[in-house]
N, C-alpha and C positions, 0 to 999 in steps of 0.2 A: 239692551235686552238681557234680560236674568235668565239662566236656564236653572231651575231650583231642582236636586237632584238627592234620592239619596241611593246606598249601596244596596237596597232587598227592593227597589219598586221596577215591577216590572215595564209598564209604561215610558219610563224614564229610559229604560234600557233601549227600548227598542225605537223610542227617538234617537237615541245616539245611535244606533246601528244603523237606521233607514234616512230618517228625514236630515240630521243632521248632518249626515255623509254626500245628499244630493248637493251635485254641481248647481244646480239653480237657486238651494234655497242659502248654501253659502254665498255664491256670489251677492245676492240680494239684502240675507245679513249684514256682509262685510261691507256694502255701499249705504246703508243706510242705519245700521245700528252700533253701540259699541257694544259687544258681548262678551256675556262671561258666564262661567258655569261656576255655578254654588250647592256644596257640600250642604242640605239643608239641618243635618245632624252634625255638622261640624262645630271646628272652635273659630274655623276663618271668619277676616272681615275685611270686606269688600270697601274699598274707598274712591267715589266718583265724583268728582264737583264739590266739594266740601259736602259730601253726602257720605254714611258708613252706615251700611249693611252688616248683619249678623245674624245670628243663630238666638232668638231672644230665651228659649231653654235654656242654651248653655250659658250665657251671660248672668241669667238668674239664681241658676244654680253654684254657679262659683261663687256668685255673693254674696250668698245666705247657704255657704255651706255646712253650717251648724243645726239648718234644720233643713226636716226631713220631708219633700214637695215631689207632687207628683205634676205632672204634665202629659203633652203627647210625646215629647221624647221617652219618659219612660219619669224613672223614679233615681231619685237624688238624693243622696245625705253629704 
């Protein structure tokens, strides 16, 4: 289970405060899922089973940092 998260949504915040904090829904997590929380604005990348996860903005934007792309992370040169 992916928790995709960034630092301004509100939403996000308030599953980490509430739901994620309950006793029943960690224990249920932790018996049945592998979890991890993802930075959706970040540079991390996540590696599961020969599977990797990432940020496809920032991926993109480091690779063509000569030009100049917008997306929904924001805008990139």
């Amino acid at each position: 289970m992916m928790d995709v998260y960034t630092v301004w949504c509100g939403p996000c915040k308030m599953l980490d405060k509430n739901t994620f904090r309950n006793p029943d829904v960690i224990d249920y997590v932790n018996k049945n899922y592998y979890a991890v929380k993802f930075n959706g604005e970040g540079n991390d990348v996540v590696s599961y089973k020969d599977n990797s996860y990432a940020n496809p903005g920032y991926n993109e934007a480091r690779a063509k940092t000569e030009i100049v792309r917008t997306n929904s992370q924001g805008i990139y040169k």
